[in-house]
DSSP file (Angstrom, degrees, kcal/mol; ACC not computed):
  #  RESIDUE AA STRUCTURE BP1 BP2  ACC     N-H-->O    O-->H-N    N-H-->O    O-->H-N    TCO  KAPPA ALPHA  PHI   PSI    X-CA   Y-CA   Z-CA
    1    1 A X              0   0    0      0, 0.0     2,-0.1     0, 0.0     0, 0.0   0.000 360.0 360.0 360.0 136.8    0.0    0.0    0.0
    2    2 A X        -     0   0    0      1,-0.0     2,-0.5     0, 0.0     0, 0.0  -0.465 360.0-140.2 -56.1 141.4    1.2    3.6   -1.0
    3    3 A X        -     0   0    0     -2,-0.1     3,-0.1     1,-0.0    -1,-0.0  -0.923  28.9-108.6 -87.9 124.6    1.8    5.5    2.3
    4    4 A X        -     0   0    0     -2,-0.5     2,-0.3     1,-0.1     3,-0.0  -0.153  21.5-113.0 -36.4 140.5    0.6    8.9    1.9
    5    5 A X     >  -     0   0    0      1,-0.2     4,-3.2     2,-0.1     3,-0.4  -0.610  24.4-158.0 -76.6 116.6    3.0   12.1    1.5
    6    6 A X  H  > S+     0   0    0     -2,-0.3     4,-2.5     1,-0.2    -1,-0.2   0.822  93.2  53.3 -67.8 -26.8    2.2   13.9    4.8
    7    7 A X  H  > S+     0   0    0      2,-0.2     4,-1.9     1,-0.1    -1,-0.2   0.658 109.5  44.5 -59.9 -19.0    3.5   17.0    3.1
    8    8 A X  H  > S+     0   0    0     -3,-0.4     4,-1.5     2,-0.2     5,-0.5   0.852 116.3  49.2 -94.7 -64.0    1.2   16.6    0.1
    9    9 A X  H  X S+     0   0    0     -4,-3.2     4,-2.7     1,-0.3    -2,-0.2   0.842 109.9  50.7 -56.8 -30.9   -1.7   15.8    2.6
   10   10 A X  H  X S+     0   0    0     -4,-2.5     4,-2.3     2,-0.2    -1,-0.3   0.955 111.8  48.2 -52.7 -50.2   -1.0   19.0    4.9
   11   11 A X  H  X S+     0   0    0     -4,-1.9     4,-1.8     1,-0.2    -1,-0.2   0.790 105.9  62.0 -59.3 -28.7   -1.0   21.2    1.9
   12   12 A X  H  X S+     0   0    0     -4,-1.5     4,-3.2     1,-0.2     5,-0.5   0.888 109.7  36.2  -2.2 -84.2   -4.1   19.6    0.9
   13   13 A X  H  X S+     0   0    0     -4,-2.7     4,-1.6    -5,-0.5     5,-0.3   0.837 106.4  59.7 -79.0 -17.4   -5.8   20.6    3.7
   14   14 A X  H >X S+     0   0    0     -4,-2.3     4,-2.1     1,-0.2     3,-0.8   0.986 115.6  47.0 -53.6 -68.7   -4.3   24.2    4.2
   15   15 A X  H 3X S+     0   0    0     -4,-1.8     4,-1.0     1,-0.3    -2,-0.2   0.695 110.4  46.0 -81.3 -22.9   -5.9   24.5    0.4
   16   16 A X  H 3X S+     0   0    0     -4,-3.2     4,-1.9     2,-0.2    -1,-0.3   0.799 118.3  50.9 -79.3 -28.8   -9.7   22.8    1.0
   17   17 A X  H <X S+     0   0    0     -4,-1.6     4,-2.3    -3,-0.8    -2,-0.2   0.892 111.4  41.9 -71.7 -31.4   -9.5   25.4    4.4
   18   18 A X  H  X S+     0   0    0     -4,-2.1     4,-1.0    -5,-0.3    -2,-0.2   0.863 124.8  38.6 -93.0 -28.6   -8.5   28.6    2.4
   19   19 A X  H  X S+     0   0    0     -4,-1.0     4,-1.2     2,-0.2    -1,-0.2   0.966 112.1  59.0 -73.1 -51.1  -11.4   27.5   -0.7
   20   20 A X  H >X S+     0   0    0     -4,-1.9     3,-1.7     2,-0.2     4,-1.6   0.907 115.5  33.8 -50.6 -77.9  -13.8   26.3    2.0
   21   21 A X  H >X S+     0   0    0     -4,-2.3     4,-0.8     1,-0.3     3,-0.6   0.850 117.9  48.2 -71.3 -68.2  -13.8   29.9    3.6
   22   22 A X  H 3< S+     0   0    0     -4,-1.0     4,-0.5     1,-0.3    -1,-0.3   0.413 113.2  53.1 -75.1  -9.2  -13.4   32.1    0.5
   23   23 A X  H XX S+     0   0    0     -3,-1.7     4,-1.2    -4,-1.2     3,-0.8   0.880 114.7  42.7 -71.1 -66.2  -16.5   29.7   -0.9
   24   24 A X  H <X S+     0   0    0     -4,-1.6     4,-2.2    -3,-0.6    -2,-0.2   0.646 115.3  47.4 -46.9 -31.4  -18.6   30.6    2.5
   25   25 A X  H 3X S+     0   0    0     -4,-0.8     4,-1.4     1,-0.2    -1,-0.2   0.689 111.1  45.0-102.5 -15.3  -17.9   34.0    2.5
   26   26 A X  H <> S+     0   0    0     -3,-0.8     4,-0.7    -4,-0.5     6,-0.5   0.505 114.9  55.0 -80.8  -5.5  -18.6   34.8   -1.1
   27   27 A X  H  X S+     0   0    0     -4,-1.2     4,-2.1     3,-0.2     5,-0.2   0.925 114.9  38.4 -80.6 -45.1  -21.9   32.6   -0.5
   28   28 A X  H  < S+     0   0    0     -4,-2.2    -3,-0.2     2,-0.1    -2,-0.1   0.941 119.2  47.8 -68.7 -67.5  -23.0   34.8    2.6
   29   29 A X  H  < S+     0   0    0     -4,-1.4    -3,-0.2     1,-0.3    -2,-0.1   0.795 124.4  27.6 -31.6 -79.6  -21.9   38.0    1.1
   30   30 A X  H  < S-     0   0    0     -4,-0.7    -1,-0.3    -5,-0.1    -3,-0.2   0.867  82.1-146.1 -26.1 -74.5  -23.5   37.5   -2.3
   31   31 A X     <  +     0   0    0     -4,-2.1     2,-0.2    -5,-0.3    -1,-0.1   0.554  43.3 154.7  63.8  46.0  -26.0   35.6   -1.4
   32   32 A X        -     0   0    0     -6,-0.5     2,-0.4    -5,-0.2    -1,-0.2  -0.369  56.5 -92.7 -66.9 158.1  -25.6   33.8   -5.0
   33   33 A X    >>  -     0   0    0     -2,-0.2     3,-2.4     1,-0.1     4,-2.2  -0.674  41.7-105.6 -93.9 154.8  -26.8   30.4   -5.0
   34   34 A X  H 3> S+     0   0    0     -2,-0.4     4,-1.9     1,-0.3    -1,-0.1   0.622 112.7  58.0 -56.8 -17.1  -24.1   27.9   -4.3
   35   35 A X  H 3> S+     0   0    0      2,-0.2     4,-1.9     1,-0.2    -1,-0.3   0.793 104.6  50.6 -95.8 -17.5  -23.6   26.5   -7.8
   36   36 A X  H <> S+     0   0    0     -3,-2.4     4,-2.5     2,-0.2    -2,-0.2   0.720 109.9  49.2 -80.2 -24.1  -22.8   29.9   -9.4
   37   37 A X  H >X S+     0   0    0     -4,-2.2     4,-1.4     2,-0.2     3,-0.7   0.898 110.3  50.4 -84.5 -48.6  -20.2   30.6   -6.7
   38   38 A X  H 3X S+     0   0    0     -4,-1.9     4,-2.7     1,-0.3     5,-0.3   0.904 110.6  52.1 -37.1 -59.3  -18.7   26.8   -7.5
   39   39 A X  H 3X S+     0   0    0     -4,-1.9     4,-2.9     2,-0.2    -1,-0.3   0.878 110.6  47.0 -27.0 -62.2  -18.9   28.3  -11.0
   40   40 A X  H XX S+     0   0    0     -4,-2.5     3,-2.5    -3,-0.7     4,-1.0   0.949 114.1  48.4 -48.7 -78.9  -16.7   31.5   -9.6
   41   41 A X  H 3X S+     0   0    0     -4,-1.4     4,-2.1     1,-0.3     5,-0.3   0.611 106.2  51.4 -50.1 -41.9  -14.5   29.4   -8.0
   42   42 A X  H 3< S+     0   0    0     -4,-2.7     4,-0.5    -5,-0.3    -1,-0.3   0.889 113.1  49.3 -21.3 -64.5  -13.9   27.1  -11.0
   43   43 A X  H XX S+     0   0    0     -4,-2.9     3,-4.2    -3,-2.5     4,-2.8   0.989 108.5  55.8 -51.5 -71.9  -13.2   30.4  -13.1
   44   44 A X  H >X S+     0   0    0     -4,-1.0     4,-3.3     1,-0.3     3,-0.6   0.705 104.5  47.7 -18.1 -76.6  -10.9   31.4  -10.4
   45   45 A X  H 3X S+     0   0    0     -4,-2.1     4,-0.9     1,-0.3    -1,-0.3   0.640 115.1  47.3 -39.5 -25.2   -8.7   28.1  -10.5
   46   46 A X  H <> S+     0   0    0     -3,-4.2     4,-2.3    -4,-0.5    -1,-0.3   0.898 111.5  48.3 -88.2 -34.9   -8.4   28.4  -14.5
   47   47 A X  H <X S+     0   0    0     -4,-2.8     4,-3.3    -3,-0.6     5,-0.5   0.999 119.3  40.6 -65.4 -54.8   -7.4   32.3  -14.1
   48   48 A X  H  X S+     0   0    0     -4,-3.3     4,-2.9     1,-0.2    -1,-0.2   0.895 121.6  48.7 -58.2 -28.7   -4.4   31.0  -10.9
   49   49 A X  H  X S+     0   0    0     -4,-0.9     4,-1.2    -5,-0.2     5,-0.4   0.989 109.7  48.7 -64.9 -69.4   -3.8   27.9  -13.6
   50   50 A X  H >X S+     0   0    0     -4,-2.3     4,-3.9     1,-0.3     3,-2.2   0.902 115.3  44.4 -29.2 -69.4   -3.4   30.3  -16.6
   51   51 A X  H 3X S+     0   0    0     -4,-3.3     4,-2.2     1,-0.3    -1,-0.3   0.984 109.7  49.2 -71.7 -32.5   -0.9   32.6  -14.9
   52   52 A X  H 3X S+     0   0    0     -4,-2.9     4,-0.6    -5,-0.5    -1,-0.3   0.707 114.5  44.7 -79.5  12.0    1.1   30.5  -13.4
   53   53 A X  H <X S+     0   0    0     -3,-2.2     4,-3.8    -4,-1.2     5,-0.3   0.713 112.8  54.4 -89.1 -34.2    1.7   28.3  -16.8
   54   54 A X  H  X S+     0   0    0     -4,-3.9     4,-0.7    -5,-0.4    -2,-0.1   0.921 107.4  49.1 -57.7 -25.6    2.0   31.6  -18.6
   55   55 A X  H >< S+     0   0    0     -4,-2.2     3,-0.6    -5,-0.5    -1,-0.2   0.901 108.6  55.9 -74.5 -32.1    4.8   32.3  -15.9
   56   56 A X  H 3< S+     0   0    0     -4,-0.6    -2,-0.2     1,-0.2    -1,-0.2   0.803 109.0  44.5 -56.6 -33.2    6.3   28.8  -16.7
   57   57 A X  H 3< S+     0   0    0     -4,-3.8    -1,-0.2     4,-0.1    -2,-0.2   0.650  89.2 108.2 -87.7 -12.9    6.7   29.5  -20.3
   58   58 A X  S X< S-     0   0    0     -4,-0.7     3,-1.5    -3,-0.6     2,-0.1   0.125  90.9 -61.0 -63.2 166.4    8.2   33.1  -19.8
   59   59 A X  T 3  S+     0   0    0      1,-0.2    -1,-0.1     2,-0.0     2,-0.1  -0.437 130.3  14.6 -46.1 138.1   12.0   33.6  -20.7
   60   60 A X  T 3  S-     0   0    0     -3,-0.1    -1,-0.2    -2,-0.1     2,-0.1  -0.074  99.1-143.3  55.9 -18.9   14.2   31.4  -18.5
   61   61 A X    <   -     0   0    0     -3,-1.5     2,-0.4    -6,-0.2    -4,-0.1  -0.478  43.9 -54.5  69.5-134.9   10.9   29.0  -17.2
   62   62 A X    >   -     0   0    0      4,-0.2     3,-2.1    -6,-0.1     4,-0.1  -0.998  36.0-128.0-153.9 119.0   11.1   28.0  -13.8
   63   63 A X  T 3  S+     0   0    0     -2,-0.4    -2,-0.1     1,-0.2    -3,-0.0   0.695 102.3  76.3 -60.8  -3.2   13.9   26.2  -12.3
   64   64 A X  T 3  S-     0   0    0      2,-0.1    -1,-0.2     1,-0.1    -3,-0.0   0.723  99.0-124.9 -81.9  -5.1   11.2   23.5  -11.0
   65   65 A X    <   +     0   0    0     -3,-2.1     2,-0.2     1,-0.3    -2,-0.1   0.598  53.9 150.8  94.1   3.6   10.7   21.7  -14.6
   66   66 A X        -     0   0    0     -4,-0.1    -1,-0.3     1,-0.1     2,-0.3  -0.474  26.9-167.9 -80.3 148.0    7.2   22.1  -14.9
   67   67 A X        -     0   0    0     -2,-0.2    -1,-0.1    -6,-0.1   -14,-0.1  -0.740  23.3-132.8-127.4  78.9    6.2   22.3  -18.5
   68   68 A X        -     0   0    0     -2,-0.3     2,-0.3     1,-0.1    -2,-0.0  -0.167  26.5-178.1 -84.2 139.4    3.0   23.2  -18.5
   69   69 A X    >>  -     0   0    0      1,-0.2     3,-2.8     2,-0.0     4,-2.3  -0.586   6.1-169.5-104.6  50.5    0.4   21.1  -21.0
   70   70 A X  H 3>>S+     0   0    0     -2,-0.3     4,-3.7     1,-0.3     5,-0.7   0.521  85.6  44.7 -37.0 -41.3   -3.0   22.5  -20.8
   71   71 A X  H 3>5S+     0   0    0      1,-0.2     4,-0.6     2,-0.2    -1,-0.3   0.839 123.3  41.2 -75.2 -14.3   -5.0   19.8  -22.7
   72   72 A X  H <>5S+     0   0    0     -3,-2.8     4,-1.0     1,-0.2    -1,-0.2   0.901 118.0  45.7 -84.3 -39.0   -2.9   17.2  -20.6
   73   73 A X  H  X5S+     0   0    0     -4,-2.3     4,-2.9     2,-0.2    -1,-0.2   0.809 108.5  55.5 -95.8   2.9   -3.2   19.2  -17.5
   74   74 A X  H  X5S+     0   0    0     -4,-3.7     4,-3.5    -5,-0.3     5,-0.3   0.898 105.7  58.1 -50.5 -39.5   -7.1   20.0  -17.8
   75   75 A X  H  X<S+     0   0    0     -5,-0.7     4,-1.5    -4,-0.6    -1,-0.2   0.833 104.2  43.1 -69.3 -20.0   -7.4   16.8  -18.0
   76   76 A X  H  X S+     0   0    0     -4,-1.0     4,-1.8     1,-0.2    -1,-0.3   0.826 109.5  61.3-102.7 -37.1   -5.8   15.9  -14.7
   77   77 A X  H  X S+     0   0    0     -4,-2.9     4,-0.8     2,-0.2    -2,-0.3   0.668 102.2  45.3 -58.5 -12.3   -7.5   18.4  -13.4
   78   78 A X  H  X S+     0   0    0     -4,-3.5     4,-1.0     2,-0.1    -2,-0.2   0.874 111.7  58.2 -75.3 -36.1  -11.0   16.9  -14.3
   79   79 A X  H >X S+     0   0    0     -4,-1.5     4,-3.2    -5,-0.3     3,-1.7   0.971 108.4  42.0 -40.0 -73.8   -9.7   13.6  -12.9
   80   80 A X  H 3X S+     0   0    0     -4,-1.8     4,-4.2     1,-0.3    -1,-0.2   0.882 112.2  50.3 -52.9 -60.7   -8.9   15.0   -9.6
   81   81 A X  H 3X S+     0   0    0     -4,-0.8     4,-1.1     2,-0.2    -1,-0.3   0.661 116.6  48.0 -65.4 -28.6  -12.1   17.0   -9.2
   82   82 A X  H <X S+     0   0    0     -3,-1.7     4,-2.2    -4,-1.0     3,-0.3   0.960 111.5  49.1 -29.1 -76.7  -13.9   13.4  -10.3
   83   83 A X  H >< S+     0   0    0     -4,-3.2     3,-1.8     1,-0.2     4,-0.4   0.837 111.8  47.9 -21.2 -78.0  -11.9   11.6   -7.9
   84   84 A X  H >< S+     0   0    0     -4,-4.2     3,-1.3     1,-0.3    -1,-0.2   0.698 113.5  47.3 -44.9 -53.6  -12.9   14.2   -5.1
   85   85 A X  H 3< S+     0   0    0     -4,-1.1    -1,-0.3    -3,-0.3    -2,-0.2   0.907 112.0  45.3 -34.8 -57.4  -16.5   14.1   -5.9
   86   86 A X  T << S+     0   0    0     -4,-2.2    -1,-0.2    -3,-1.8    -2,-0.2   0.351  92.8 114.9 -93.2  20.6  -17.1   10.0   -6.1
   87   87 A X    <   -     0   0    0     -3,-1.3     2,-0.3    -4,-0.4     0, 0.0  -0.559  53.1-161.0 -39.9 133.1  -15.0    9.8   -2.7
   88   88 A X        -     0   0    0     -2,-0.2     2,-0.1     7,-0.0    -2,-0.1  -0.984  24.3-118.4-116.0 141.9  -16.7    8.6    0.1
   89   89 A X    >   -     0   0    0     -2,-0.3     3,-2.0     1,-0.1     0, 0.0  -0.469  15.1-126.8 -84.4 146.4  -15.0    9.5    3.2
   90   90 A X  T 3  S+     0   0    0      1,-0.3    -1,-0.1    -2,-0.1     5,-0.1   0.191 105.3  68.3 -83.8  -0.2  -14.0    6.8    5.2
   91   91 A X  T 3   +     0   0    0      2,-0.0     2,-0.7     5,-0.0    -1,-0.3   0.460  66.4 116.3-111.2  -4.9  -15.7    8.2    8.3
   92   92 A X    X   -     0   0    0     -3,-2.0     3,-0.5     1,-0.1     4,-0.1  -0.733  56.1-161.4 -71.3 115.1  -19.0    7.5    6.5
   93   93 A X  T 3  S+     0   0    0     -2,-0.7    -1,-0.1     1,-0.2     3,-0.1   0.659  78.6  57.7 -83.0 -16.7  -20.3    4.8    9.1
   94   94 A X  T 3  S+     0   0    0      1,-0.3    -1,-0.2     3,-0.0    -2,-0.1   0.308 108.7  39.6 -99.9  24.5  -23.0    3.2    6.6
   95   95 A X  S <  S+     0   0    0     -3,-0.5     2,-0.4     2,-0.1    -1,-0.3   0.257  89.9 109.6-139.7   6.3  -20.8    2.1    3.5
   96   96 A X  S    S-     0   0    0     -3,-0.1     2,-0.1    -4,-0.1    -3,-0.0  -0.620  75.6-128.5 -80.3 116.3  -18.1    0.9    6.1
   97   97 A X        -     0   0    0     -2,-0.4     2,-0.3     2,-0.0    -2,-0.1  -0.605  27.5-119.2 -74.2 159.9  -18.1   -3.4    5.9
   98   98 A X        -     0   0    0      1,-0.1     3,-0.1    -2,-0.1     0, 0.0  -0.694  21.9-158.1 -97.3 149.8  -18.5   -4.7    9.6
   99   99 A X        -     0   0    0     -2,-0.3    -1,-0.1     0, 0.0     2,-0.1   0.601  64.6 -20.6 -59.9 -73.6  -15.5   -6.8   10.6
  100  100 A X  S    S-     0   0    0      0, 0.0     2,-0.3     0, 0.0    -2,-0.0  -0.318  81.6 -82.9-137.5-139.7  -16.8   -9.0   13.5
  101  101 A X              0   0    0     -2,-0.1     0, 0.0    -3,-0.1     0, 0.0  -0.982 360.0 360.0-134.6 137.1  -19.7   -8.6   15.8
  102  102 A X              0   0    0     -2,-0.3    -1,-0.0     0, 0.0     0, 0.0   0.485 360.0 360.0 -98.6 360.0  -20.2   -6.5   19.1
């Protein structure tokens, strides 16, 4: 079994906390209905993608090696955002198989 990267999983959550609130607080503020701010927030994530590829391509790149692919890396970004969706968290008690008996 893979072990998870605790670094990967911290950042992880640092980034679901900082969307989570900037989702909630454009929902109260607005008071848009929740699938047009997912909609904002979508946009958002293509505008942060967009500049930072555009920064990858610039003269000199980026000494990390990223190369940035859009069609390749849409696509891994629909994956993930599938993934996330058809998750079911492990803390859900009624899709969990029973073990033994109490």
């Amino acid at each position: 079994m893979i072990q998870p990267d605790p670094d990967s999983e911290s950042a992880g959550a640092e980034m679901h906390r900082s969307i989570m609130t900037a989702f909630c607080d454009v929902l109260r503020t607005s008071q848009l209905p929740p699938m047009t701010v997912m909609n904002l927030a979508a946009s958002a994530l293509g505008a942060v993608y967009k500049e930072v590829a555009d920064q990858h391509r610039s003269d000199g790149g980026c000494p990390c090696g990223w190369k940035p692919s859009p069609r390749t890396d849409i696509a891994a970004l629909q994956a993930a955002l599938a993934a996330s969706i058809e998750a079911v968290p492990s803390a859900d008690l009624r899709i969990m198989q029973a073990v033994g008996r109490a």
